[in-house]
N, C-alpha and C positions, 0 to 999 in steps of 0.2 A: 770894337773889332770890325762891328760893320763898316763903320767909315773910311778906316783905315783900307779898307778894300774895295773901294770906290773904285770907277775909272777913269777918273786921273792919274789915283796912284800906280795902279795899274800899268800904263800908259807911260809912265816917270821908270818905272822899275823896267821895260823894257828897252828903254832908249839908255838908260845905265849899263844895262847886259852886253848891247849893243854895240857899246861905247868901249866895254870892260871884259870882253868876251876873253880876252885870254887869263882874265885873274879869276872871274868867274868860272871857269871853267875849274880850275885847281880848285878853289874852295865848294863847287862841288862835288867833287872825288871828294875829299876831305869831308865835306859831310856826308855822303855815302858811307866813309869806311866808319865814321863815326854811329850812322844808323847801324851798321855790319854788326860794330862791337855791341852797342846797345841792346840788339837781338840776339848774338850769340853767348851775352853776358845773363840777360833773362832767361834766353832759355837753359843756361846752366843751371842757373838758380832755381828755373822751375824741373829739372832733371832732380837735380840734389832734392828740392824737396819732396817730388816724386819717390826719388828712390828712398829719402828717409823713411816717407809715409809706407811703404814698401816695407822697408824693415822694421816696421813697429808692428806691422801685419805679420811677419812671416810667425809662422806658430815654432816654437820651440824644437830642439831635436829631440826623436826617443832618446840617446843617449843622456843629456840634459834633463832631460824630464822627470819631476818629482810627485809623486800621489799627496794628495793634502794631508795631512795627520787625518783629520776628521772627518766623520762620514759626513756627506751633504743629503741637503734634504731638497737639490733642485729637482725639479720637475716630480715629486717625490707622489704626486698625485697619479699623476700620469703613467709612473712604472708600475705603480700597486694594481693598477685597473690590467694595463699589459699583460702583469705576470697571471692575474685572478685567474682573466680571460685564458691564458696559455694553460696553467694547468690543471683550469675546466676542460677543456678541448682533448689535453693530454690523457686525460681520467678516463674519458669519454671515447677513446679512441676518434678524434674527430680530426678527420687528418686533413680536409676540407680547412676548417677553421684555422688549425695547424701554420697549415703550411703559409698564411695568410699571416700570423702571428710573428713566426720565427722562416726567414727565408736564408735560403736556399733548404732544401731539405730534400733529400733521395729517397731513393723507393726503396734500398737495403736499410734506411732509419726509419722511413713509416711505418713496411716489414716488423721491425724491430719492436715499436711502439705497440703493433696491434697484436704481439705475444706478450710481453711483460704489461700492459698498461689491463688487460684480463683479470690482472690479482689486485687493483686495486681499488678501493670505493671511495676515496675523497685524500686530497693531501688539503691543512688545516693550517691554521697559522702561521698565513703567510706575512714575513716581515723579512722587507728589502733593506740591504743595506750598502748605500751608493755613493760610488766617490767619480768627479769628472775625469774624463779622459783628456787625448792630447787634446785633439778638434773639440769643437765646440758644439754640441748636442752628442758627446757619445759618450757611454755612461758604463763603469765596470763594475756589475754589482753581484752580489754574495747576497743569496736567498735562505732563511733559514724558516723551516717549515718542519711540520710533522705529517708521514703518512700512513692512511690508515688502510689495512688490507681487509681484504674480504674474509672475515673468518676466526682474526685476530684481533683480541682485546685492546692492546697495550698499542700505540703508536712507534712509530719510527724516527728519532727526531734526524732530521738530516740538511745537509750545506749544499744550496747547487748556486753556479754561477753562468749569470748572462754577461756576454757583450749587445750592449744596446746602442743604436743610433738612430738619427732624426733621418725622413726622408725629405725630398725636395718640398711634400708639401707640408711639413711642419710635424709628421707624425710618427710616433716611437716604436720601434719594429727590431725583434731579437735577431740580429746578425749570426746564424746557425752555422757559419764556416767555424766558427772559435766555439761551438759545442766539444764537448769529449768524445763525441761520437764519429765526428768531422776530425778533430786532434788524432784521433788511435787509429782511423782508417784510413784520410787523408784523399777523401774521394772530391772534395775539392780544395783549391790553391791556396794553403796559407799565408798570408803576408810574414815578413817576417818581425817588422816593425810590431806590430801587433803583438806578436806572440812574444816579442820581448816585452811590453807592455804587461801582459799576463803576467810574464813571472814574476818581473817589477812588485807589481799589484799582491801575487801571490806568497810573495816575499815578505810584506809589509808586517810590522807587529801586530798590528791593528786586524788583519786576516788571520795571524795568527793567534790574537786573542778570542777571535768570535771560531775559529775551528774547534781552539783546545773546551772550549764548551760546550758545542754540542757531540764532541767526542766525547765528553762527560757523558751527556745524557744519553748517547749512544750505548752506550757499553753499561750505564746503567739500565736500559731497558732492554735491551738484551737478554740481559743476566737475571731480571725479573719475571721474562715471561718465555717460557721453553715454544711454545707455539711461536710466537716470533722471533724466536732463533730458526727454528726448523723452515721458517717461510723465507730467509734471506740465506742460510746457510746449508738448504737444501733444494727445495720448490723452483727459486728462481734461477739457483743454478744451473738446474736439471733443464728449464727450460730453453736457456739462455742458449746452452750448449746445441740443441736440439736447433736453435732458429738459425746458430752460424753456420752448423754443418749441412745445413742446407741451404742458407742466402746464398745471394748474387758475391759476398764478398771471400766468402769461403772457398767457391770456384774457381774466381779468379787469384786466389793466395795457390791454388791448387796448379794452375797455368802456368805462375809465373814460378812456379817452383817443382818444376815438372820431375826435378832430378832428388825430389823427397819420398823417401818410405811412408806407408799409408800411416804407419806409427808417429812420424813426424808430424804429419798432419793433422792428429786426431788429439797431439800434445798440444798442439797451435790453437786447433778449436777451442781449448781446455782454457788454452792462456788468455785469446781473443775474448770468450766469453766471461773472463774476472777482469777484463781490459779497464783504461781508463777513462770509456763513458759511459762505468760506474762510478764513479770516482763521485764524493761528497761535493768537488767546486765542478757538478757536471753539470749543464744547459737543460738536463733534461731531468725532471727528477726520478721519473725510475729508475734510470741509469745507478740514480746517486746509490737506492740503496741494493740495486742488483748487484753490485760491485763489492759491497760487504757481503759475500757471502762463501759458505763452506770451505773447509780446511784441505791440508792436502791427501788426506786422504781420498773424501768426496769428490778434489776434481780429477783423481784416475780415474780410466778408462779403459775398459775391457780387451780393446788394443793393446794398451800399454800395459798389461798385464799376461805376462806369458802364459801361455797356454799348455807348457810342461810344467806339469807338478814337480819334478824334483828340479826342476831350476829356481822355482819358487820360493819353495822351502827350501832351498840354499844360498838366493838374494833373501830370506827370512833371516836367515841363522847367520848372517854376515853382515845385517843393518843392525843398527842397536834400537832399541824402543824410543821413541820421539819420548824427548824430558816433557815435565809435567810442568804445568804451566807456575809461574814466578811472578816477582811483581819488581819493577825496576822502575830510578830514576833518572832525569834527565841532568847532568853535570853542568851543564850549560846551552847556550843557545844551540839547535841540534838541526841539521835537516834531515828531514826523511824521505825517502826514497822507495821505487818501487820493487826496486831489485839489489841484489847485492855487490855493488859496483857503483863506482864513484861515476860512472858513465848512464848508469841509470835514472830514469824519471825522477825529477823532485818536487813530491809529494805538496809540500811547505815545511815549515820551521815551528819547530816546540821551545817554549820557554824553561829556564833553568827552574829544578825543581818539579820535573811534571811527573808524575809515575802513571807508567803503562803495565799493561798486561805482556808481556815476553813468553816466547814456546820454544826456544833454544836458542842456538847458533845456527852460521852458515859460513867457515871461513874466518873474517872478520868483524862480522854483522852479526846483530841480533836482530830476530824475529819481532813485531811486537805486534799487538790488535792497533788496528787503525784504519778506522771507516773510509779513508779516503783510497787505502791500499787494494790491493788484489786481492780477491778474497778475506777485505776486512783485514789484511796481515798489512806489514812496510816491511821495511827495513834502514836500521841507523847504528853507525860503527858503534862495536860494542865498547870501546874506550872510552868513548862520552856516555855511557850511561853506570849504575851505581844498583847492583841489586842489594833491594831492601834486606834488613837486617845480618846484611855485611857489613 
C-alpha cells in the first residue's frame, strides 16, 4: 500500500483526473452518495440496535408485573440487620436513628411513636420475608415478629410490612411514604404505581398464607392471656385517641372540615385512632398491634354519648344487645375489608376453610376478629362465609 502511493502514482492519478475531469466528477458524486448510504445504513443499524438494547433495558409495566411465587432470600442479610436496627430505634423511641432508617418521616409519626413506643420493652423474633420488587434493589417485605410489652407476660405475635430500596450508594433504607401511617394520613405524595404494587403483593397467596398464621397466633394469644387483651384492647386505645385529638393531624382534619359537629369529630378521632397504621402489614410495628385493639363499645366517647338520660335509655331500649360472639367459616377465597362496603379498604384475602371469630352483622357483612382490621375487627360479605355447626 506504501508503494502504491508513491509519487509517481500520485502524479499519474492527477493528470488522469485532469484528462477525465468530467467522468470523474460523476463518479465522485456516485461515490459520495454511496459513503451517504453507507453512513445512513450504519447508523440505522446502530439506531435499531440501540433502541433494541433499550428495550431489553426498559423494566416491565406495574400492569405486567408478576411477584415470584417464592420468597427470596436477596440481600436477605442486609434487610435483617435494617430491620434489627429500625425496631431497636423504634423500642427505644430513637427518632434520631429513626428517621435515618426509614425516610421521610413527620413530626405527627415521630409524635406518634414517642406515645405508643412507652408500652413497649423489646419486639423478638424478627424474620423477614422478601420478595423483589419492579426496579432493581426494591424489596416488598412482610415482617413477622413478636412484641413484648411492659408489664405483660405473653407476647404479641404480629405482621408488619416494609417497602425497602437501594440508595445511590449502595445502601438499604425503609421508604416511609408506603408506611400505614403515610397510607391513612397521606401527608406525603403516594405514587400510584407503587401502591398498586402493594396490593398486587398484598393479594398474593403466599401473604396470605403467612397472614392467616399469625392471625392464628394472634387470636391465640389473646385469648390466653387477659393482661394482653386489656394492653391492646384498652391502654393503647386510650392512648392512641388522646395523641390524635391532639396532633398536628387532628387539627388540620378539624380545618378542613370546619362545617362538622365537635360529635363528628371526636367519632373521626375514634376511627383515626383504630386507622390502618395499625394494621398487621404496617411499617411500623407499634402501629401493627395498636390497631388490634378495643371493641365498639371502648371506642365511644363521652361526646358521642348523649348527655340526656332519657334519650339514652331510649337509644337503649331500641338497640337490641350486640350477639355473642360465634365461630364461622370461610366458603372460599374471601377478601376482607375494613368496612362494610365493597368500596372499603382491602385488608387481604383468607383461604377457603378458614374459621374466624364473628360478633354479628352489619347489613350485608359480617363482623369477624382480625388483626389486621380496626380495632382487631374486618369485615367480609356474610354469603361467603358458613357458621359452624350449621
Amino acid at each position: 500500500m506504501k508503494d502504491f502511493f508513491n509519487k509517481e502514482t500520485l502524479d499519474n492519478i492527477k493528470q488522469f483526473c485532469a484528462e477525465n475531469k468530467k467522468y470523474v466528477g460523476v463518479a465522485g458524486v456516485l461515490v459520495g452518495l454511496i459513503l451517504i448510504l453507507i453512513v445512513v445504513v450504519a447508523g440505522g443499524n446502530n439506531g435499531r440496535q440501540s433502541n433494541t438494547e433499550a428495550g431489553s433495558q426498559t423494566e416491565i409495566s406495574v400492569k405486567d408485573f408478576e411477584f415470584e411465587k417464592d420468597y427470596t432470600n436477596d440481600a436477605k442479610d442486609d434487610i435483617s440487620t435494617l430491620l434489627a436496627d429500625y425496631y431497636k430505634a423504634y423500642v427505644g423511641d430513637d427518632l434520631d436513628t429513626l428517621g435515618k432508617l426509614a425516610t421521610p418521616m413527620s413530626d405527627n409519626e415521630k409524635s406518634y411513636i414517642g406515645v405508643v413506643s412507652q408500652y413497649y420493652e423489646s419486639v423478638n423474633d424478627i424474620t423477614p420475608y422478601t420478595k423483589n420488587g419492579l426496579k432493581k434493589g426494591t424489596y416488598f417485605v412482610s415482617v413477622k415478629n413478636s412484641i413484648k410489652f411492659t408489664g405483660v407476660d405473653t407476647q404479641a405475635p404480629t405482621l408488619d410490612f416494609f417497602y425497602i430500596e437501594t440508595d445511590k450508594d449502595g445502601k438499604l433504607f425503609i421508604n416511609n411514604v408506603y408506611s400505614n401511617f403515610n397510607r391513612t394520613y397521606c401527608e406525603n405524595e403516594l405514587d400510584d404505581d407503587i401502591m398498586e404494587l402493594i396490593s398486587k403483593y398484598t393479594a398474593s397467596s403466599e401473604f396470605a398464607d403467612l397472614h392467616e398464621e399469625v392471625q392464628k397466633e394472634y387470636e391465640q394469644a389473646v385469648g390466653s392471656d387477659a393482661n394482653l387483651k386489656t394492653m391492646l384492647e384498652t391502654t393503647l386505645t386510650g392512648a392512641i385517641k388522646q395523641w390524635y385529638t391532639s396532633s398536628g393531624i387532628a387539627n388540620l382534619k378539624k380545618s378542613d372540615a370546619d362545617t362538622q359537629t365537635t360529635e363528628a369529630d371526636t367519632q373521626q378521632a375514634d376511627d383515626a385512632s383504630q386507622s390502618g397504621d395499625q394494621q398487621t402489614t404496617d411499617a411500623n410495628a407499634g402501629q401493627t398491634t395498636d390497631q388490634q385493639t378495643t371493641d365498639a363499645n371502648a371506642g365511644q366517647t363521652t361526646d358521642q354519648q348523649t348527655t340526656d338520660t332519657n334519650a339514652a335509655n331510649q337509644q337503649t331500649a331500641e338497640q337490641p344487645q350486640a350477639p355473642a360472639e360465634y365461630q364461622v367459616v370461610t366458603k372460599d377465597v374471601v377478601k376482607v375489608r375494613d368496612g362494610a362496603s365493597t368500596d372499603a379498604k382491602e385488608l387481604g384475602l383468607l383461604k377457603e376453610q378458614v374459621t374466624l371469630t364473628a360478633y354479628g352483622t352489619e347489613g350485608d357483612w359480617t363482623i369477624v376478629s382480625y388483626s389486621a382490621g380496626t380495632n382487631g375487627r374486618a369485615y367480609i360479605k356474610t354469603e361467603n362465609l358458613q357458621t359452624v355447626g350449621q
